[in-house]
C-alpha positions in Angstrom: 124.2 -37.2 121.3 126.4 -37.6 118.4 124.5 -37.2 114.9 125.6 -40.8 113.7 123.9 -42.5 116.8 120.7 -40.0 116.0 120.2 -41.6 113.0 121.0 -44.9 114.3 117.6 -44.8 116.7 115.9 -43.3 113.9 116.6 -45.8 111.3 115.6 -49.1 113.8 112.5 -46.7 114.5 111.6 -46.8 111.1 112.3 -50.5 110.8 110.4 -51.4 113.6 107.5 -49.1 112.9 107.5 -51.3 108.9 109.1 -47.9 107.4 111.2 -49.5 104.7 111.8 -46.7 102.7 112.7 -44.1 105.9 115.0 -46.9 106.9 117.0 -47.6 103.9 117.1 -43.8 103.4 118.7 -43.7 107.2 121.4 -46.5 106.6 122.3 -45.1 103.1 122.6 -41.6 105.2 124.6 -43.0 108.0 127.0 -44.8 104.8 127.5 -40.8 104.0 129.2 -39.8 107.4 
């Protein structure tokens, strides 16, 4: 699994588990890449 769609499941993991913070941190990683 490519990196990029790692942190794609992570970040709508955090979302959906009401992790704001994990999931901005995600997108704004994802941004980087």
């Amino acid at each position: 699994m490519a990196l990029k769609e790692q942190i794609s499941d992570e970040m709508k993991a955090a979302l959906l588990g009401g992790n704001r913070f994990v999931g901005e941190t995600l997108r704004n990683l994802k941004a980087a890449i």
